[in-house]
BASE-151339 format. One line per field, with one value per residue (C-alpha): residue in one letter; x, y, z. Coordinates in nm, 4 decimals, decimal comma. Example, Ala and Ser with C-alpha at 12.3 -4.5 7.8 and 13.67 -1.06 7.14 Angstrom:
<drendos>
aa <- (a|s)
x <- (1,2300|1,3670)
y <- (-0,4500|-0,1060)
z <- (0,7800|0,7140)
</drendos>
This chain:
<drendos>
aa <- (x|x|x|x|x|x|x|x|x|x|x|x|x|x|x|x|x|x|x|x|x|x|x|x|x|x|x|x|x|x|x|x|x|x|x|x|x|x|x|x|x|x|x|x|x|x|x|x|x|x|x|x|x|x|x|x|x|x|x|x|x|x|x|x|x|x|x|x|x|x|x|x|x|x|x|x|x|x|x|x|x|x|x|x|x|x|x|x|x|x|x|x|x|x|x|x|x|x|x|x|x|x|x|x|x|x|x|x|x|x|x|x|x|x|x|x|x|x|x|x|x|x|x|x|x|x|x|x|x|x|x|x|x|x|x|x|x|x|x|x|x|x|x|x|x|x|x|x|x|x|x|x|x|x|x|x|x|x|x|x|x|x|x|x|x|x|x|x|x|x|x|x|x|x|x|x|x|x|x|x|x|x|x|x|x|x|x|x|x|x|x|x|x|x|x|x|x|x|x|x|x|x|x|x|x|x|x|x|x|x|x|x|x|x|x|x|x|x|x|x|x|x|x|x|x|x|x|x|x|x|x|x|x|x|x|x|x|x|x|x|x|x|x|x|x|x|x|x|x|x|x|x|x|x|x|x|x|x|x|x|x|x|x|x|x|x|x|x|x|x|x|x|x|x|x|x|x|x|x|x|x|x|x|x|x|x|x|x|x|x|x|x|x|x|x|x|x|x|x|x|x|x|x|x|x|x|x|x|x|x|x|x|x|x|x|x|x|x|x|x|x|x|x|x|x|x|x|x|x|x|x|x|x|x|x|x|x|x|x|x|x|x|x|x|x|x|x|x|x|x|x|x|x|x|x|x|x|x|x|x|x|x|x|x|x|x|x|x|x|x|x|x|x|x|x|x|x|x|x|x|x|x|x|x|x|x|x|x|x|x|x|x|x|x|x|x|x|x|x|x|x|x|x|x|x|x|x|x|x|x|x|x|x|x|x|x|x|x|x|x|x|x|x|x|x|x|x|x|x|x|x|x|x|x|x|x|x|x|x|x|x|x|x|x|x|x|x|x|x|x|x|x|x|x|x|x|x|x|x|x|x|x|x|x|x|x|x|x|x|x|x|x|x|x|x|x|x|x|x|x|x|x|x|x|x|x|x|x|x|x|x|x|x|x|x|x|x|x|x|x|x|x|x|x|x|x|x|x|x|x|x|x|x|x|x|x|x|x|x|x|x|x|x|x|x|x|x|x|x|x|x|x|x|x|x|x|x|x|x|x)
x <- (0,9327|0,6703|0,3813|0,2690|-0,0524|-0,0912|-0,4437|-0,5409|-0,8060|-0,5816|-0,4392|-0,1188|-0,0362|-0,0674|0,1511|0,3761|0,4484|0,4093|0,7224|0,9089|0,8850|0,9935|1,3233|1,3581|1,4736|1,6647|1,3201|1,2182|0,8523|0,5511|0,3476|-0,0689|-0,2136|-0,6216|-0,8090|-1,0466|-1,0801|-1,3505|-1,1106|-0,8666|-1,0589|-1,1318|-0,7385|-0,7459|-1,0315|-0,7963|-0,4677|-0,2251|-0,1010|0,1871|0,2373|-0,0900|0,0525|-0,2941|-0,4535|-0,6779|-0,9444|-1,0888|-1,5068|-1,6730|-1,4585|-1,1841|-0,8696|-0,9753|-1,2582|-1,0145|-0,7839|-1,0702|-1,1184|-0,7574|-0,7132|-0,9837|-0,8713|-0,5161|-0,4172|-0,0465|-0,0716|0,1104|-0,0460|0,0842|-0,1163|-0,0445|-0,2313|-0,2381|-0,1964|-0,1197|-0,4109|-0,3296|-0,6245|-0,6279|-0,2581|-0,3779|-0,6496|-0,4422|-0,1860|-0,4128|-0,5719|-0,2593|-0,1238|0,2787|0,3111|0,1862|0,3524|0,2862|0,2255|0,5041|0,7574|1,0773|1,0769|1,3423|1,1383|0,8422|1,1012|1,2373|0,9108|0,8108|1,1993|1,1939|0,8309|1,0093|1,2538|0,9967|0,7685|1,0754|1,1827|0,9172|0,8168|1,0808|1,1870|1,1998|0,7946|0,7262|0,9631|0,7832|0,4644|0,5839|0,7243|0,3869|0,2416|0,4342|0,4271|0,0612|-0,1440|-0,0796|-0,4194|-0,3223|-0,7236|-0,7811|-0,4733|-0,5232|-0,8670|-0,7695|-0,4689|-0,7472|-0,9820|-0,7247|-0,5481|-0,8597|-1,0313|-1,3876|-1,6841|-2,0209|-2,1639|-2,3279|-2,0191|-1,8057|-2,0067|-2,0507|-1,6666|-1,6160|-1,8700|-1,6906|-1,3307|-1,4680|-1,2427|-1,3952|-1,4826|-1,8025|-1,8582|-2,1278|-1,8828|-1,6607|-1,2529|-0,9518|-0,7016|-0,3128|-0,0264|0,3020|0,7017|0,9843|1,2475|1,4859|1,6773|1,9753|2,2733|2,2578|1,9142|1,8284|1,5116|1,3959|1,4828|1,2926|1,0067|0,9727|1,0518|0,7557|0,5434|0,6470|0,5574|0,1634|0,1886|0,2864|0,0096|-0,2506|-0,1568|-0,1546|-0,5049|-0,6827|-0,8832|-1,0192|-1,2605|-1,1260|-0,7801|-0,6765|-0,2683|-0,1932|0,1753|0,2214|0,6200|0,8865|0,8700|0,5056|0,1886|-0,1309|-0,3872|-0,7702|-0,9055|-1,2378|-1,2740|-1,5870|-1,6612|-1,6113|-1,4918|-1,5195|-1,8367|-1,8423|-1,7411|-1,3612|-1,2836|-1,0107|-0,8018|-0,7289|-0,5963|-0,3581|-0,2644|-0,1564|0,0625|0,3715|0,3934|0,3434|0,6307|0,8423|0,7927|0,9413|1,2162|1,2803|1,2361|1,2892|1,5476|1,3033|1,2517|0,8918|0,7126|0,3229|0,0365|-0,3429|-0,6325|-0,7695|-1,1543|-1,2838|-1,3573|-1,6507|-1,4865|-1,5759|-1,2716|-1,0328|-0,8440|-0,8270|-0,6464|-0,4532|-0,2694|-0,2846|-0,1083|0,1924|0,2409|0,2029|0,4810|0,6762|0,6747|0,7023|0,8991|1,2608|1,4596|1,2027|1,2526|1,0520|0,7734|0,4163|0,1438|-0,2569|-0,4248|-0,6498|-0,9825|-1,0911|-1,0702|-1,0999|-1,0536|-0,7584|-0,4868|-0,5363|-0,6239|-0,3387|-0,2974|-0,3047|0,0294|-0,0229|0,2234|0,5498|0,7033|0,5157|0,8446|0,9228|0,6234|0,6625|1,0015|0,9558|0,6367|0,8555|1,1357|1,3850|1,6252|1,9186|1,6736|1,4937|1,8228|1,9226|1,6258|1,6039|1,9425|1,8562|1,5149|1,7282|2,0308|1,7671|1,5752|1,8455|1,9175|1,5268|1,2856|1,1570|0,8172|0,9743|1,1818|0,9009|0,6970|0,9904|1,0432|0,6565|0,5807|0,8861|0,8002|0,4556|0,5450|0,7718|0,5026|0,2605|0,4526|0,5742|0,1739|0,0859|0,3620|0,3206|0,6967|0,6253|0,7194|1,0191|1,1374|1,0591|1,3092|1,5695|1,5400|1,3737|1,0277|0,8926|1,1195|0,9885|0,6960|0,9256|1,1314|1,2369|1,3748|1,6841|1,9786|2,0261|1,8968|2,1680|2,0701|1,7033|1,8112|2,0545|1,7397|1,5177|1,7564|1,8574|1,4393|1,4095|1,7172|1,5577|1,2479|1,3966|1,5713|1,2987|1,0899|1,3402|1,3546|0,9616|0,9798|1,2900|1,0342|0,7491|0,9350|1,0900|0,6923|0,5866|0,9161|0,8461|0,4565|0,5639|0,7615|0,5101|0,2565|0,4479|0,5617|0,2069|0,1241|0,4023|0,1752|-0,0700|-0,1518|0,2005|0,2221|0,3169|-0,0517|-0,1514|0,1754|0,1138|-0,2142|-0,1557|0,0606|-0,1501|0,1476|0,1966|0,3369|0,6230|0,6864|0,6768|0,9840|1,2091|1,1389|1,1525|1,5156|1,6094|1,5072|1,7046|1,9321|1,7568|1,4788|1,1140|1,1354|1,4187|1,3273|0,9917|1,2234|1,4609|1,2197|1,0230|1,3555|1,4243|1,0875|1,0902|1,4294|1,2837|0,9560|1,1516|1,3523|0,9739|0,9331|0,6014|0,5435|0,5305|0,7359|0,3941|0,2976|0,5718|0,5387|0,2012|0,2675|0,4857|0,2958|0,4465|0,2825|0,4015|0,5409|0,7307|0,8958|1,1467|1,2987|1,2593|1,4266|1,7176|1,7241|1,8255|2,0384|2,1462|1,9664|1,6008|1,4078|1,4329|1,8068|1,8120|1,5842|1,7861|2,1345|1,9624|1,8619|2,1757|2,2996|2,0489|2,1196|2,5181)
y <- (-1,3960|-1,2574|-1,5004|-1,6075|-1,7155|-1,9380|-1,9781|-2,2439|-2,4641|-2,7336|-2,9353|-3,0340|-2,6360|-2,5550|-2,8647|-2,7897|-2,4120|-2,5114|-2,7271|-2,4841|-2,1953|-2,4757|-2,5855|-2,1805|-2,1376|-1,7806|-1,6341|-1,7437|-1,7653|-1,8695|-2,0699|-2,1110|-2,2632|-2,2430|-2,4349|-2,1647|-1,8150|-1,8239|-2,0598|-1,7850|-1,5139|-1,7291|-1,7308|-1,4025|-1,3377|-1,5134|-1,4112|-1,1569|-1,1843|-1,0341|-1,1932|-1,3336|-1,5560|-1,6216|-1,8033|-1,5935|-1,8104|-1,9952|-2,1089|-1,8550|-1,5911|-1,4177|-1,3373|-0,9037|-0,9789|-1,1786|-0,8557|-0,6701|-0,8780|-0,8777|-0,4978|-0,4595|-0,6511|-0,5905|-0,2714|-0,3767|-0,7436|-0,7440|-0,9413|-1,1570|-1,3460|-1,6918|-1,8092|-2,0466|-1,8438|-1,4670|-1,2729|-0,8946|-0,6967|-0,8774|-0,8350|-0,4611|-0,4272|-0,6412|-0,3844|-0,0506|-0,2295|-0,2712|-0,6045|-0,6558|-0,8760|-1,1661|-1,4389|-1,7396|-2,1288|-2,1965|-1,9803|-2,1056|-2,2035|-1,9593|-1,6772|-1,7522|-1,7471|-1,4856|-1,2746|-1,3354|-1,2070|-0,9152|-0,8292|-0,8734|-0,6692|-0,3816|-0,4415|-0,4140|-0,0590|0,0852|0,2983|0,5585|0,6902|1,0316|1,0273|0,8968|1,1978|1,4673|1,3405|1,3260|1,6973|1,7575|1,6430|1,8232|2,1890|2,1275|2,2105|1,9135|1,8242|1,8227|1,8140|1,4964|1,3054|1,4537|1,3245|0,9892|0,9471|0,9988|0,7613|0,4886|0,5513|0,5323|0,8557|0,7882|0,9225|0,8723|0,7256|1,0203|1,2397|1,0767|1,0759|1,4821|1,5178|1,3034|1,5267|1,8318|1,7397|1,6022|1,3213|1,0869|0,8264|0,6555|0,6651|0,3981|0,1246|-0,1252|-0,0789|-0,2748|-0,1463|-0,1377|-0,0886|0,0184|0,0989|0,1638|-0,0791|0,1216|0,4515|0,5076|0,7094|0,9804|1,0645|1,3998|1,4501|1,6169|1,3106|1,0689|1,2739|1,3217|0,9047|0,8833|1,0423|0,8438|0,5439|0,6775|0,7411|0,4224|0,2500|0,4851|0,4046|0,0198|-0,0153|0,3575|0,2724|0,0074|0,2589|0,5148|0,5279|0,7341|0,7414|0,8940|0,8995|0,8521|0,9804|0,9656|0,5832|0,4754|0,5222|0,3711|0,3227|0,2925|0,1141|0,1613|-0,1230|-0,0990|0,2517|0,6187|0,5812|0,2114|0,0950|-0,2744|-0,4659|-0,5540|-0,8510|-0,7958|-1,0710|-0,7649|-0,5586|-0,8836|-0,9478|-0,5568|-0,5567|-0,7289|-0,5380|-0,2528|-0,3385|-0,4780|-0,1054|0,0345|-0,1331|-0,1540|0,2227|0,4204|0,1910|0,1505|-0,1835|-0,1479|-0,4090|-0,4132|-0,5681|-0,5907|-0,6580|-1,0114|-0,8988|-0,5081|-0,4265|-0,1344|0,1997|0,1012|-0,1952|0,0983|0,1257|-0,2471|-0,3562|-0,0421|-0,2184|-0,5680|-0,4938|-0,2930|-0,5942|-0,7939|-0,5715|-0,5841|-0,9543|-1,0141|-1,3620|-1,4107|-1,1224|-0,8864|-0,6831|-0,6755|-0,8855|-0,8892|-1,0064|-0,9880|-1,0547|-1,3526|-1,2349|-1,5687|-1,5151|-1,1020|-1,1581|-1,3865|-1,1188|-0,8275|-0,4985|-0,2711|-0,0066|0,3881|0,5462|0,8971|1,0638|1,2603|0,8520|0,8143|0,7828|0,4411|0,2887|0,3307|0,1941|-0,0812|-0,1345|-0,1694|-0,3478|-0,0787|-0,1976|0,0401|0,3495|0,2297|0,2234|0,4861|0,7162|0,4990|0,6376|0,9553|1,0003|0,8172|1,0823|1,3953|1,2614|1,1904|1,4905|1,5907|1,5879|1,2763|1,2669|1,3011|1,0374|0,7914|0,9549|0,8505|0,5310|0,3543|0,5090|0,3191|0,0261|0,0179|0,0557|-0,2514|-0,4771|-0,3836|-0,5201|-0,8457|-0,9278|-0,8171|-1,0426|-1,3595|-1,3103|-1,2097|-1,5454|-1,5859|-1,2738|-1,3714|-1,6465|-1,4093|-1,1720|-1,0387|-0,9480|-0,8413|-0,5269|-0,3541|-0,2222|-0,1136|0,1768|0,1470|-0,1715|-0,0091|0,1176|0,3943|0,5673|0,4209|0,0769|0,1618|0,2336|-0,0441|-0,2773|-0,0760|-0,1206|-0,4919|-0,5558|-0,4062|-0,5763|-0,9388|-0,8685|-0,7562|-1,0863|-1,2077|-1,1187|-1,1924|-1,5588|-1,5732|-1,4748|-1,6941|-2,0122|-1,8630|-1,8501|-2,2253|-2,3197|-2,1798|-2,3949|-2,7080|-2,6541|-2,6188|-2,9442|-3,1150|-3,0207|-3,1028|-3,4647|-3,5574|-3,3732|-3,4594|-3,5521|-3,2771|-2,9336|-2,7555|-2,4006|-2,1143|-1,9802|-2,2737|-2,3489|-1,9310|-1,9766|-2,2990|-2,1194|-1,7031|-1,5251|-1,3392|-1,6101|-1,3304|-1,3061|-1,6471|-1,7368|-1,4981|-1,5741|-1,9021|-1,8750|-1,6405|-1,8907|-2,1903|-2,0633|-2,2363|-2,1961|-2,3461|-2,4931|-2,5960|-2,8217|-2,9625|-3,0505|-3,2350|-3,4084|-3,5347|-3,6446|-3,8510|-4,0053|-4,0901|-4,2922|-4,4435|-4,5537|-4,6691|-4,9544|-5,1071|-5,3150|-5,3901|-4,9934|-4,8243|-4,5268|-4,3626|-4,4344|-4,3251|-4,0259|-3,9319|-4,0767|-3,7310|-3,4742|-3,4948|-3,5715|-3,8932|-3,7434|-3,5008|-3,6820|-3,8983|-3,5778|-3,3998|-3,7443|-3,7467|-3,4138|-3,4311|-3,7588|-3,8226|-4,1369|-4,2344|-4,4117|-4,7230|-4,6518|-4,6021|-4,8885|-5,1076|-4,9979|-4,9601|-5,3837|-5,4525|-5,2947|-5,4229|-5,8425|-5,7902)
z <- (-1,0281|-1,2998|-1,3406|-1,6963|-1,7991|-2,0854|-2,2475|-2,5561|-2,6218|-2,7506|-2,4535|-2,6452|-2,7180|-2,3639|-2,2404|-2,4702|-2,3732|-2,0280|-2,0500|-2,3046|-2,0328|-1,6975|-1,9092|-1,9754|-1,6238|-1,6635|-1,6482|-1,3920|-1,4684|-1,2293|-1,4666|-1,4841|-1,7379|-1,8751|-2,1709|-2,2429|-2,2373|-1,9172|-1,7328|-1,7571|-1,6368|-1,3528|-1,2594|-1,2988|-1,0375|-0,7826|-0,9164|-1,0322|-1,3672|-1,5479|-1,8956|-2,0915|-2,3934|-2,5482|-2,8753|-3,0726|-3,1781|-2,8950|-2,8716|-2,6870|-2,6773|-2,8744|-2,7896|-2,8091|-2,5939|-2,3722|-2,3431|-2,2925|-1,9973|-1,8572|-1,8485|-1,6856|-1,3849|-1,3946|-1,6400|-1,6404|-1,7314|-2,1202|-2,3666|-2,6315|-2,8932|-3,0673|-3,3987|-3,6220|-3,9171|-3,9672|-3,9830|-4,0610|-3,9640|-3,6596|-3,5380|-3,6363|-3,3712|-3,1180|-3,1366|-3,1238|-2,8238|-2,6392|-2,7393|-2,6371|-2,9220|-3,1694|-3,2528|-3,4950|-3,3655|-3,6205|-3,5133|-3,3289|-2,9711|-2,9427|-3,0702|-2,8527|-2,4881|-2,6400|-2,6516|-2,3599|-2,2525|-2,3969|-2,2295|-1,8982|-1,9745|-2,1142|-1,7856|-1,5904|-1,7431|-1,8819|-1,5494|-1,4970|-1,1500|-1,3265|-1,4149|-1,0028|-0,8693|-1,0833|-0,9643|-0,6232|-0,6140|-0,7923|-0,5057|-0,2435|-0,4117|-0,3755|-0,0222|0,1967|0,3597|0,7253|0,8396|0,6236|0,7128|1,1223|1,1300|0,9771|1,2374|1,4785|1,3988|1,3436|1,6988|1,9242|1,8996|1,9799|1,7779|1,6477|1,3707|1,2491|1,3638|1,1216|0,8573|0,8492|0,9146|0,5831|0,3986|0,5472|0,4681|0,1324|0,2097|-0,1043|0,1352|0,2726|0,6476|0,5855|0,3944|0,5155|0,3486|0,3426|0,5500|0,4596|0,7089|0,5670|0,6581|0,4655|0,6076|0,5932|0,4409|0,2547|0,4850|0,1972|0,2008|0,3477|0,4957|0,2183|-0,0072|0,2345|0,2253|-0,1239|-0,1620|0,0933|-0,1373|-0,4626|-0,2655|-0,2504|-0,5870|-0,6961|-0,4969|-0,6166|-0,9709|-0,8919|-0,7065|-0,7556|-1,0194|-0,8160|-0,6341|-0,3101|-0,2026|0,0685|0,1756|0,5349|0,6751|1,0298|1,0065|0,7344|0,7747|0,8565|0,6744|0,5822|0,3163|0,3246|0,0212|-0,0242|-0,3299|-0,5677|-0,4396|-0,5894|-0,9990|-0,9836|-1,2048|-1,0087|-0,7030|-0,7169|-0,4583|-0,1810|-0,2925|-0,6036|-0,2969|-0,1426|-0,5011|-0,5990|-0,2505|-0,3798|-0,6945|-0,5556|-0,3227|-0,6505|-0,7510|-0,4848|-0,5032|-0,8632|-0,8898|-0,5973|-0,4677|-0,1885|0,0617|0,1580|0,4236|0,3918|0,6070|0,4739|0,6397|0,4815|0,4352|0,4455|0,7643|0,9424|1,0514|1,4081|1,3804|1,2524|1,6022|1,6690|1,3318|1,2847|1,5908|1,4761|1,1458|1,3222|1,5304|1,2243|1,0955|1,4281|1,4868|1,1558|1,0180|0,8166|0,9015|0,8983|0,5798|0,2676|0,4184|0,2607|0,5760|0,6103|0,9320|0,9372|1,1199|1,2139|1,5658|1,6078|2,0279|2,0279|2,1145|2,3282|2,2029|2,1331|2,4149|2,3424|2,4322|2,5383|2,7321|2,7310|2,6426|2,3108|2,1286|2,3791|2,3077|1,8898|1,9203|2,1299|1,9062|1,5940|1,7218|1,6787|2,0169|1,9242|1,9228|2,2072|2,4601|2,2862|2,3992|2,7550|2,8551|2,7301|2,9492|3,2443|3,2534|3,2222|3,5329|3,7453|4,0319|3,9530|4,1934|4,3270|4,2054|3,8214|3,9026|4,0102|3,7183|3,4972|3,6236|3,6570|3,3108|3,1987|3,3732|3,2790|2,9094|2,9851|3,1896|2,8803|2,6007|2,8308|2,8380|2,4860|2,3544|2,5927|2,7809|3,0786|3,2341|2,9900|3,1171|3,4858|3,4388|3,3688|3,6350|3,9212|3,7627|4,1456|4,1201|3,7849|3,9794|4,2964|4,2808|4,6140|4,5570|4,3992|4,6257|4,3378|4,0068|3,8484|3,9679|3,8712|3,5383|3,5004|3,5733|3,3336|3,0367|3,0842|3,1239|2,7628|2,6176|2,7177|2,5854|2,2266|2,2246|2,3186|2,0520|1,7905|1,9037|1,8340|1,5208|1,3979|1,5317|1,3506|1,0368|1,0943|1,1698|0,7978|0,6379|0,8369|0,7066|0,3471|0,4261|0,5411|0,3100|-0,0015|0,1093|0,1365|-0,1643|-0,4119|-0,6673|-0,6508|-0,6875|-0,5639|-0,7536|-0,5570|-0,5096|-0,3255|-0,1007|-0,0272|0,0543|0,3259|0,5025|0,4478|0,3146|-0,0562|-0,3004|-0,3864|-0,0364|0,0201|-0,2375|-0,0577|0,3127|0,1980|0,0155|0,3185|0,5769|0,3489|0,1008|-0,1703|-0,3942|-0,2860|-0,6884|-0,5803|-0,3044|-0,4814|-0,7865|-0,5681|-0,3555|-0,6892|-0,8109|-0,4897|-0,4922|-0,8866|-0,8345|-0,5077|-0,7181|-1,0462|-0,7902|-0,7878|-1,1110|-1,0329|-1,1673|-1,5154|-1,5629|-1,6487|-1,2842|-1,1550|-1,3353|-1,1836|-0,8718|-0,8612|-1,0468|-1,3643|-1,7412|-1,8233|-2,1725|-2,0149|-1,7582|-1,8943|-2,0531|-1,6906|-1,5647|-1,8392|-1,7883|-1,4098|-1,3747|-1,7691|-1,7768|-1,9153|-1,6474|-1,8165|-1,7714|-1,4135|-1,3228|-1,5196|-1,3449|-0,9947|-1,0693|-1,1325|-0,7807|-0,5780|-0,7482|-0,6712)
</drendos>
């Protein structure tokens, strides 16, 4: 869903665009709307914006200076301008500057959807996968910078140091970032791979991926990519810092994350989940929300792929602090970590079969490190008494407990098993929490302010992400519902003679000029129609 920003002085103009691009549903359109040129910027500030359609001559500021304004905050927004009249040497500097397009007040309806159309269709194509895969074998013929990315790694997974440690070790690895200033932190995964890709391919895929999201938010000030594996990495956005000349706000970070993930997908074939720290956060905190935004990413809500999450930071102590796995069982503790059960048994009855026959003290070594790693994740993820319900929890911590290794091991792998199915029954209630929310909120707030960016921000998830959960989680479209549900309460209002249709109209959100075509529209009747019929049922 591309959003589209539409910008006029004259009220009438923008009412009637706004209702020209709702009945153009193919498009599929996310529509904002501004009377002035400073009322636009301030959208802008707060949201991400794909398609500007734009007057030219509006008090205080012209349309130029307007674009002027919109590339600076978001480079691949596309432009198009509306006037009055045709003015040449404008539509001249419009389209040196950048402009997608210009378009007269008088032209046909038709030709002003089908602008915007063919925008989408330029937006959607004009970034090749051929340009990202140069780049990203650029990138790899080059020295990879093992001491930057090691050091990184370090600080994110615990390693302590000083203040004035770190800041020499940035100097020294000329890493291009400030020991001394707070950065938004982004967690990343690529859901999955393709069977055919070698390792070679995911690797160099990897690598596209940090190109694409240093293109997208570089210029907003440092960006630093580290991969974890061929799956996992994170970035450290350092906003308003290095080339950027002014402070950028982190809602420009939140807002870049699901294009940046549209990207991905659109040209490296790609599903890509993110998770983003909410406000910028001191290097000291590195450790303790590098582990809140995997478990973000673990938990996670719908069925887990594609997902775009930030962590709230409210309440920094209200879940534990994520433990540092450092033994021969690192592997366990990743994939219990990220929810991958199949790999998990899969390496549990590996690690079982090599102990058994071995001495006795590997075998309890085996087994407690096992079972600790178990007990751990029961706590961190509040099912330890779930799980005591389905077993014997009193014999994870007693070896001798077990007539047999196999036993043991038995006991060991059913343990995991009901905490994986554990964990994927929280988050199928999360996710039914967020849709019973959204519910909720819009039945008390029928007649109010329900666009995407504020139903996204009630419940704190990306209003991209938010349409597909919620079309995942219902198998309909979030418009969908609203429209219905206005619908249903229009007809239930019209029965009331005591009310004009214009009440009725704002009773559910709508302009009273538009709505009898939205209500004809929808049923084939005018309202005057339907409340005449719906009299004549209720007398008989």
């Amino acid at each position: 869903m591309h959003r589209l920003l539409i910008v006029d002085d004259e009220p009438y103009i923008v009412s009637s665009l706004k209702e020209l691009f709702e009945e153009a549903a193919h498009l599929e359109l996310d529509i904002y709307c501004a009377g002035s040129a400073m009322d636009a910027i301030e959208r802008l500030e707060q949201t991400r914006i794909d398609i500007v359609l734009s007057d030219i001559r509006m008090p205080g500021m012209t349309g130029l200076e307007l674009l002027a304004q919109i590339r600076r905050r978001w480079p691949a927004c596309k432009v198009i301008f509306l006037s009055g009249h045709n003015e040449f040497s404008y539509v001249q500097e419009a389209l040196r500057q950048g402009s997608a397009g210009y378009l007269l007040k008088t032209d046909e309806e038709e030709e002003i959807v089908l602008a915007v159309a063919n925008v989408i269709a330029n937006m959607n194509s004009e970034q090749s996968l051929q340009s990202n895969m140069e780049k990203a074998q650029l990138r790899m013929r080059q020295a990879q910078p093992l001491l930057q990315r090691g050091f990184l790694t370090e600080l994110a997974e615990g390693e302590p140091i000083a203040d004035a440690t770190r800041t020499k070790r940035f100097q020294e690895l000329e890493l291009g970032l400030r020991a001394d200033r707070p950065f938004m932190l982004v967690v990343g995964r690529i859901d999955r791979w393709d069977e055919k890709y070698s390792a070679m391919d995911k690797e160099l895929l990897l690598y596209a991926v940090q190109n694409i999201a240093e293109e997208v938010v570089g210029h907003a000030g440092a960006f630093y990519p580290v991969m974890s594996d061929r799956s996992r990495f994170f970035w450290i956005i350092q906003v308003g810092s290095g080339a950027a000349e002014a402070e950028i706000p982190p809602r420009f970070v939140q807002e870049s994350l699901d294009f940046i993930q549209n990207q991905c997908e659109l040209l490296l074939h790609v599903p890509v989940s993110l998770a983003s720290t909410e406000q910028p956060i001191e290097w000291s905190d590195l450790p303790e929300y590098y582990g809140r935004l995997n478990r973000l990413l673990i938990r996670g809500l719908g069925q887990g792929d594609r997902m775009l999450l930030y962590e709230k930071q409210e309440d920094p102590d209200s879940e534990a602090r994520i433990s540092r796995w450092q033994s021969e069982f690192n592997q366990l503790g990743t994939l219990i970590e990220s929810g991958n059960r199949d790999a998990f048994l899969q390496l549990l009855e590996s690690i079982l079969e090599r102990a058994a026959g071995r001495s006795y003290g590997i075998v309890q070594e085996t087994y407690y490190t096992i079972a600790t790693l178990l007990l751990s994740n029961m706590n961190r993820w509040g099912v330890y008494e779930a799980v005591s319900h389905k077993l014997p929890i009193h014999r994870l911590l007693h070896l001798d407990g077990h007539v047999s290794w196999q036993e043991a091991g038995d006991y060991l792998k059913r343990t995991a098993d009901i905490i994986f199915a554990l964990l994927d029954q929280d988050k199928s209630a999360k996710s039914n929490e967020v849709v019973d929310q959204l519910h909720g909120y819009i039945h008390k707030h029928i007649e109010g302010d329900l666009s995407l960016s504020r139903l996204a921000d009630l419940v704190g998830l990306n209003a991209s992400y938010l349409c597909r959960l919620y079309k995942q989680l219902t198998g309909s479209g979030l418009s969908e519902y609203i429209t219905e549900l206005k619908l249903t309460k229009a007809k239930e209002l019209l029965r009331d003679p005591q009310l004009k249709v214009g009440e009725v109209a704002l009773r559910i959100g709508l302009d009273p000029g538009y709505f009898s075509r939205y209500f004809k529209k929808m049923t084939t009747l005018s309202p005057q129609e339907y409340r005449e019929k719906a009299a004549i049922r209720t007398t008989e």
